[in-house]
C-alpha positions as a Markdown table, in Angstrom:
| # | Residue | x | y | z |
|---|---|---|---|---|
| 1 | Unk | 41.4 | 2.7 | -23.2 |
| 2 | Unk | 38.2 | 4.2 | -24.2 |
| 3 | Unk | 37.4 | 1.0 | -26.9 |
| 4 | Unk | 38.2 | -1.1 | -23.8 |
| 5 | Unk | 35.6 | 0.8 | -21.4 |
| 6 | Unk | 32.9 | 0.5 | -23.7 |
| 7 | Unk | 33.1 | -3.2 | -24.5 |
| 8 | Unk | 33.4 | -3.3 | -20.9 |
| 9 | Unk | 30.3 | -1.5 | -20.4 |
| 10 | Unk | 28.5 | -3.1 | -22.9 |
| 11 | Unk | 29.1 | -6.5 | -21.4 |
| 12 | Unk | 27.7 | -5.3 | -17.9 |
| 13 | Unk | 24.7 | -3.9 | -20.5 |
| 14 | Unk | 25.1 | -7.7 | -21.8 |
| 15 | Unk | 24.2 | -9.3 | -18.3 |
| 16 | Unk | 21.5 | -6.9 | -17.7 |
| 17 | Unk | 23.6 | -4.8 | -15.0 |
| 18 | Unk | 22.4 | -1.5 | -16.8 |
| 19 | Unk | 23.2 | 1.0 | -13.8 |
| 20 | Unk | 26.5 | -0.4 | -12.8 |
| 21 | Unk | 27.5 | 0.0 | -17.0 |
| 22 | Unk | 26.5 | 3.6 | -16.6 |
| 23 | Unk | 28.4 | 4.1 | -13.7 |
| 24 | Unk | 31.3 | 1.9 | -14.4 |
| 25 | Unk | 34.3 | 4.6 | -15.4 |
| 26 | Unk | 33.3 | 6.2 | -11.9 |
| 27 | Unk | 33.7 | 3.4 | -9.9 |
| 28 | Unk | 36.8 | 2.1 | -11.4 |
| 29 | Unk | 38.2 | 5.8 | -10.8 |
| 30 | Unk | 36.9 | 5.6 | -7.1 |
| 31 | Unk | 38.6 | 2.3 | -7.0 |
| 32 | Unk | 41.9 | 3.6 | -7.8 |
| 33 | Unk | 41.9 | 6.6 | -5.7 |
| 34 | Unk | 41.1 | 5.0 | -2.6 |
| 35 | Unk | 43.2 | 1.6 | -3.8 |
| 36 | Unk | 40.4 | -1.1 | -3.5 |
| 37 | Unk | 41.1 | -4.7 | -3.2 |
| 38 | Unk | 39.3 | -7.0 | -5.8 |
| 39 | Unk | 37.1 | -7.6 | -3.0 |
| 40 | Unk | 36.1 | -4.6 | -2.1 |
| 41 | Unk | 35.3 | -3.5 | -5.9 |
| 42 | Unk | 33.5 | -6.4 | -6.1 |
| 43 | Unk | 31.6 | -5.7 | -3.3 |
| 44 | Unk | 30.7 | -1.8 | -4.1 |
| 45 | Unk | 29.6 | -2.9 | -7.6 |
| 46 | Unk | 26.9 | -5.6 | -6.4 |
| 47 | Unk | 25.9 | -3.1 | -3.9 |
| 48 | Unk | 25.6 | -0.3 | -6.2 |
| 49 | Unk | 23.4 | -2.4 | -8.3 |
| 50 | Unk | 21.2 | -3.8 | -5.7 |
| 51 | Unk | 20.5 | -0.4 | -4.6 |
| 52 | Unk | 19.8 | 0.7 | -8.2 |
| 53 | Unk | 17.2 | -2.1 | -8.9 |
| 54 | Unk | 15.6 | -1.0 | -5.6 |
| 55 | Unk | 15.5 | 2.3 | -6.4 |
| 56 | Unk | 13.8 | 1.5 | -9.6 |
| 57 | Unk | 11.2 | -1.0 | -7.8 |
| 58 | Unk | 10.0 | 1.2 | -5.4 |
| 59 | Unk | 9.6 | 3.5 | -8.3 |
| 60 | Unk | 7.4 | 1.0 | -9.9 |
| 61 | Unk | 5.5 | 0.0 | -7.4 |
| 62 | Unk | 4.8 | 3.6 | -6.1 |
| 63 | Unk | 3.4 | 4.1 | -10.2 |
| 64 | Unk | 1.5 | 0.6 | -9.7 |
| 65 | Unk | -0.1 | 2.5 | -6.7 |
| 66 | Unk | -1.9 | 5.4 | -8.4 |
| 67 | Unk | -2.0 | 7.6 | -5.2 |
| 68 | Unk | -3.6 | 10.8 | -6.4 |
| 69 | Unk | -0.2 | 12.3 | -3.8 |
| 70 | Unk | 2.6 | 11.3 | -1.8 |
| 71 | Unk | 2.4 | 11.7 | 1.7 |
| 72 | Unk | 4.7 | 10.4 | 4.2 |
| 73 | Unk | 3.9 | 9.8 | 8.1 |
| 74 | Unk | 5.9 | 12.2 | 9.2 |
| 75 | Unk | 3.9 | 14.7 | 7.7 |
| 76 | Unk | 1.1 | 12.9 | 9.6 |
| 77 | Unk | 0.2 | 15.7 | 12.8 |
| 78 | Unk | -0.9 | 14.2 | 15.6 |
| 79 | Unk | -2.1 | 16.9 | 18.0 |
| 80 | Unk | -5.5 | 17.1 | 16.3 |
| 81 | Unk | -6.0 | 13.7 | 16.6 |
| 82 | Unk | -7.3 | 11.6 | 19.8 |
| 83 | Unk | -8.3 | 8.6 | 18.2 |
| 84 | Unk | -4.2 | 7.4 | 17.6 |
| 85 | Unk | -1.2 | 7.8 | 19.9 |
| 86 | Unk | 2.4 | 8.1 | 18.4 |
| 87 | Unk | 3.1 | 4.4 | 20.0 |
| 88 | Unk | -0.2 | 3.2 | 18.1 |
| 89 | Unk | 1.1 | 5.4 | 14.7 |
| 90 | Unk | 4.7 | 3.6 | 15.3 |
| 91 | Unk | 2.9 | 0.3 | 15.3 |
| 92 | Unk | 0.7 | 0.8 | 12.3 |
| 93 | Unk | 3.7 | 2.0 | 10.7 |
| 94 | Unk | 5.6 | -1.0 | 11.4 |
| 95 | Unk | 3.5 | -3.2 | 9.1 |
| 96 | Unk | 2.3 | -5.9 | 11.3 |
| 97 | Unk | -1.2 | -5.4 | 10.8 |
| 98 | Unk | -0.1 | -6.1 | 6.9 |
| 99 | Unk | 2.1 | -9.0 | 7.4 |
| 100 | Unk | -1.1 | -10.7 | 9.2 |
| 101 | Unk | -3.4 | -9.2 | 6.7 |
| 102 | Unk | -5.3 | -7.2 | 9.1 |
| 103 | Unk | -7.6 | -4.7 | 7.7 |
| 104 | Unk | -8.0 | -0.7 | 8.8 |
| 105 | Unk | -11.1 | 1.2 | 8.4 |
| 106 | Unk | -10.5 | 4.9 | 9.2 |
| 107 | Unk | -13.6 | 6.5 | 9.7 |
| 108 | Unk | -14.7 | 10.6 | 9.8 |
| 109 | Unk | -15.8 | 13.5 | 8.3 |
| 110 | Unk | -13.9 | 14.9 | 5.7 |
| 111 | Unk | -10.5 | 16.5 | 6.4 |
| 112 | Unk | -9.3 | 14.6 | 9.3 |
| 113 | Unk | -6.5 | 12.9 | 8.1 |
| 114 | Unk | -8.3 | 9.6 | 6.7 |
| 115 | Unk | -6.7 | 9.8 | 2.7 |
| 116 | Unk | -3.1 | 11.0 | 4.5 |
| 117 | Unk | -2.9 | 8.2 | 6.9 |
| 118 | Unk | -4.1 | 5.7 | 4.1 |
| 119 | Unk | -1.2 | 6.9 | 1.3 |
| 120 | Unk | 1.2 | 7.2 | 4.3 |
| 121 | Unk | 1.1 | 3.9 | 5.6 |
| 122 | Unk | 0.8 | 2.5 | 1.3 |
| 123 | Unk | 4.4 | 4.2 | 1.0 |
| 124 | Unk | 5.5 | 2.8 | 4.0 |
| 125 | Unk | 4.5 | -0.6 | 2.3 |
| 126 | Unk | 6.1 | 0.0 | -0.9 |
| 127 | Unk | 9.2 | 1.1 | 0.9 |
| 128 | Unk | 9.2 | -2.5 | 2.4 |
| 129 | Unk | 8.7 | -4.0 | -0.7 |
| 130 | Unk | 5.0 | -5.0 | -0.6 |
| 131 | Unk | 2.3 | -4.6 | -4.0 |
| 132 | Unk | 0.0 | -1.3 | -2.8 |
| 133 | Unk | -2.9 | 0.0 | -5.0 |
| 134 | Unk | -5.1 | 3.2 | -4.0 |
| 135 | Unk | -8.5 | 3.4 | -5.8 |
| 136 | Unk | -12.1 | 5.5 | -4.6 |
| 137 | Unk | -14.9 | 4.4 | -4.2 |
| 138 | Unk | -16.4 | 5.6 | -7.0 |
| 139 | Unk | -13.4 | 5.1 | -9.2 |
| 140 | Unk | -13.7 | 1.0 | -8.2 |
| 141 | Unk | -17.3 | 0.7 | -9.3 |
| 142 | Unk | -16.5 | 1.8 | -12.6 |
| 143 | Unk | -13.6 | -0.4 | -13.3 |
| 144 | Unk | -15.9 | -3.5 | -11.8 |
| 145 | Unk | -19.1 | -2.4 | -14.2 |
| 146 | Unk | -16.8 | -1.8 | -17.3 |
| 147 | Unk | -14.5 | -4.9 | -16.7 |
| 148 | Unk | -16.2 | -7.1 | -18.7 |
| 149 | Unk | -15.5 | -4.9 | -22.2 |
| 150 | Unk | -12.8 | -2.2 | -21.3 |
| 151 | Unk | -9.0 | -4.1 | -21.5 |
| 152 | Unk | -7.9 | -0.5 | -19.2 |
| 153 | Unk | -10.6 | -2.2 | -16.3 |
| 154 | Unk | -9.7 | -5.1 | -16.8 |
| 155 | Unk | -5.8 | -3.9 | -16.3 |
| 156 | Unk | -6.2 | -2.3 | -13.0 |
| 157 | Unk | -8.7 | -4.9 | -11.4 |
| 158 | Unk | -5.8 | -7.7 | -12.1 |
| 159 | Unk | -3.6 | -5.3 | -10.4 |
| 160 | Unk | -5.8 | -4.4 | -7.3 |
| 161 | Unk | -6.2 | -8.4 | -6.8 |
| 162 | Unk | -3.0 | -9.2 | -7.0 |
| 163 | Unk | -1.9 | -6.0 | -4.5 |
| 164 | Unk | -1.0 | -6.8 | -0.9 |
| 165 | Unk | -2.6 | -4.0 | 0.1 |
| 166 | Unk | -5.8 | -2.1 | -1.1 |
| 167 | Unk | -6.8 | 0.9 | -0.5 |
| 168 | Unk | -10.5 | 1.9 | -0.9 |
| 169 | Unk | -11.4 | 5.6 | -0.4 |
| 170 | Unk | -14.6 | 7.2 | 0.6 |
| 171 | Unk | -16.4 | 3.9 | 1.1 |
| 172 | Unk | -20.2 | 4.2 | 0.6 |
| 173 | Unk | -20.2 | 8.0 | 0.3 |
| 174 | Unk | -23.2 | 7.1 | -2.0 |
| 175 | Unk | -25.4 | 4.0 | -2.1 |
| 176 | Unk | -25.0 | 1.0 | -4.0 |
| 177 | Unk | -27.3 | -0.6 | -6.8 |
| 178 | Unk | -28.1 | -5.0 | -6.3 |
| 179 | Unk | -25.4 | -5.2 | -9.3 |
| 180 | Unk | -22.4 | -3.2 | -7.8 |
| 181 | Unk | -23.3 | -4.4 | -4.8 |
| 182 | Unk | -22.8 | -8.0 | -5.9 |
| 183 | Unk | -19.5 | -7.1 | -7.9 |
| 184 | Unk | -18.3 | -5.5 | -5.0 |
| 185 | Unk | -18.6 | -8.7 | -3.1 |
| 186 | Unk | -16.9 | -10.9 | -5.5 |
| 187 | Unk | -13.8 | -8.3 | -5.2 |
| 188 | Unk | -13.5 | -8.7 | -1.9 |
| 189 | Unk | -14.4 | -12.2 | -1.7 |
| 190 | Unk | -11.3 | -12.8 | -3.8 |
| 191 | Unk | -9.1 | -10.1 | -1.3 |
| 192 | Unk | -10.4 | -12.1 | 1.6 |
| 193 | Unk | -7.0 | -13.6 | 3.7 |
| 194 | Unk | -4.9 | -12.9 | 0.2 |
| 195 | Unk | -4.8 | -9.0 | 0.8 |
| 196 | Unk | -5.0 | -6.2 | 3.2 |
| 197 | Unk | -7.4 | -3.4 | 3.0 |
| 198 | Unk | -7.3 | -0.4 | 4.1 |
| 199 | Unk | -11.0 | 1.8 | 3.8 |
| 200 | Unk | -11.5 | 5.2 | 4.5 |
| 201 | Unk | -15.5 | 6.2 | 5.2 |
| 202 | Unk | -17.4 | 8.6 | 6.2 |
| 203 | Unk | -19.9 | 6.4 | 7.8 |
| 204 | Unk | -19.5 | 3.6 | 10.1 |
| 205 | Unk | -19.9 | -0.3 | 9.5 |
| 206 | Unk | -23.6 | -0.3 | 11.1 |
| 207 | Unk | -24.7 | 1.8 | 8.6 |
| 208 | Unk | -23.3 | 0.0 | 5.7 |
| 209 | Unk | -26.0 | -2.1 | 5.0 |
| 210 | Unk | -28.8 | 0.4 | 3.8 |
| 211 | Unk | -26.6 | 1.8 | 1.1 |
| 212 | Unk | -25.0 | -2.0 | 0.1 |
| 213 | Unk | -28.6 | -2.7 | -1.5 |
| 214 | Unk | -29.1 | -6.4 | -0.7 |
| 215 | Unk | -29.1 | -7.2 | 2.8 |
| 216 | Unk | -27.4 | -10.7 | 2.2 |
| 217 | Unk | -24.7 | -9.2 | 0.1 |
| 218 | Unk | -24.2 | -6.7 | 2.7 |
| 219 | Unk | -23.8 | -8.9 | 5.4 |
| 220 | Unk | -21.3 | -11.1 | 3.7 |
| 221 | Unk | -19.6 | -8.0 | 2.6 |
| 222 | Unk | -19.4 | -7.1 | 6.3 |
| 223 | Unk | -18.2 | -10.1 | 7.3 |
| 224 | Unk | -15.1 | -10.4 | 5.6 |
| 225 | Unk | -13.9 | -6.7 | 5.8 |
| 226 | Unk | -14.5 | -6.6 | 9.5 |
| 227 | Unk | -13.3 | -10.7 | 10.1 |
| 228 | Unk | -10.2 | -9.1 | 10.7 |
| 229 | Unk | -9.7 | -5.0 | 11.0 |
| 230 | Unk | -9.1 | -2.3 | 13.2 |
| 231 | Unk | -11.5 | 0.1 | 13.2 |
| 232 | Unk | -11.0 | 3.4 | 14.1 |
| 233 | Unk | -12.8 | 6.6 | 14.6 |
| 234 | Unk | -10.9 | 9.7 | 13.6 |
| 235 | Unk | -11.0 | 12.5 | 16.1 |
| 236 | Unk | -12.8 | 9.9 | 18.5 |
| 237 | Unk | -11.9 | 7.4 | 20.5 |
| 238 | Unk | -10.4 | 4.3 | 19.0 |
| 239 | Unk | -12.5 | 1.5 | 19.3 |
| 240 | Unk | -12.7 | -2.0 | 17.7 |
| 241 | Unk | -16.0 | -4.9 | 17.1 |
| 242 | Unk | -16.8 | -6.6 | 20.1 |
| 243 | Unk | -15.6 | -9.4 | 20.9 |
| 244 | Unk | -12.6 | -8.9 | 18.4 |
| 245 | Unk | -9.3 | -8.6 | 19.8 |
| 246 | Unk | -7.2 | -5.4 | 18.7 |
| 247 | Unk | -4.2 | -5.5 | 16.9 |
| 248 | Unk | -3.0 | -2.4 | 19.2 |
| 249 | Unk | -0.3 | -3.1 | 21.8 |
| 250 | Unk | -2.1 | -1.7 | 25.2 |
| 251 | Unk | -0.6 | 1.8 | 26.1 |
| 252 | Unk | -0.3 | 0.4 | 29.5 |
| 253 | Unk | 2.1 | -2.5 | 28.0 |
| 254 | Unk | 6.0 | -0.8 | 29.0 |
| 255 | Unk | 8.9 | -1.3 | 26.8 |
């Protein structure tokens, strides 16, 4: 019985079904117990597979991610905050803004809530299957300056372009040089209506330009972050660019 298990196991192992293998004496036993058809055993062991490989996939992608923590929009308080309702929180958490690669810009002083609500909403991502990498500022510029020679730059860059969603923390918390200026550009010249980003700043989009370096650059920079974004002020009112139209269902819209 037990020769027969393992060569049983091993050809799950065989066809790549590595969890069920593991898991195989168990379900045969639950099988029998609660007298299964062929069907139904059928059915549980697809399912219990499935759920595996997801498991393991959302495990991968939340390593791909590289949050510096987890945190989850539940954890997310509210009460502090006037520049987000819970029916605007329930609507970023839905994902929309992603699936029409919207961007967010959360902007404030430091410890408001603009790093949370960035890694909340990347989990929520992953959970729903999408490619998320988190990044700082700082961190960014070095991969883009050291690209060129560093294979370990040249890793993660390939990984942030091919993300579905990017986040970028602390935005211009310091100014830029012409040169990481301009490779900042081509980064997200090449995100541009393939990805979402989300940035987190201390200082708002007018006053991006003096630390950018190059005027031009900055205003192409500009451009394409804000073509498409929701900008909003943390412990402020929400606002977005003129003349754009917010993603935000009114509050005055009813259900």
């Amino acid at each position: 019985m037990n020769d027969s298990m393992d060569a049983l196991q091993s050809q799950f192992r065989q066809l790549r079904l590595v969890e069920t293998a593991s898991e195989l004496p168990e379900l045969l036993r639950k099988a029998e117990q609660a007298s299964w058809t062929y069907r139904e055993l059928v059915q549980e062991i697809v399912c219990f597979e499935l759920t595996k490989r997801e498991e393991k996939s959302v495990q991968k992608r939340l390593k791909w991610a590289k949050f510096p923590y987890h945190k989850t929009l539940t954890e997310f308080d509210l009460s502090d905050q006037t520049s987000l309702s819970k029916r605007q929180l329930t609507q970023l958490q839905e994902l929309t803004w992603l699936e029409q690669q919207y961007n967010l810009i959360f902007l404030g002083p430091s410890g408001v809530g603009k790093t949370h609500l960035s890694i909340a909403l990347g989990m929520e991502a992953i959970q729903k299957g999408f490619q998320v990498t988190f990044v700082t500022m700082g961190e960014l510029l070095s991969l883009l300056k050291t690209e060129e020679f560093t294979r370990k730059s040249q890793v993660q860059l390939n990984r942030i372009r091919a993300s579905d969603l990017v986040i970028i923390d602390d935005l211009m918390y310091m100014a830029m040089d012409q040169r990481e200026a301009t490779l900042f550009f081509h980064l997200i010249n090449h995100l541009y209506e393939r990805s979402s980003i989300i940035l987190t700043s201390n200082k708002s989009p007018d006053q991006w330009g003096e630390l950018l370096g190059d005027e031009g650059v900055a205003m192409a920079i500009l451009d394409r972050i804000l073509h498409r974004a929701e900008v909003v002020h943390m412990n402020e009112a929400s606002y977005r660019m003129k003349h754009r139209q917010s993603m935000f269902v009114s509050e005055s819209v009813q259900n």
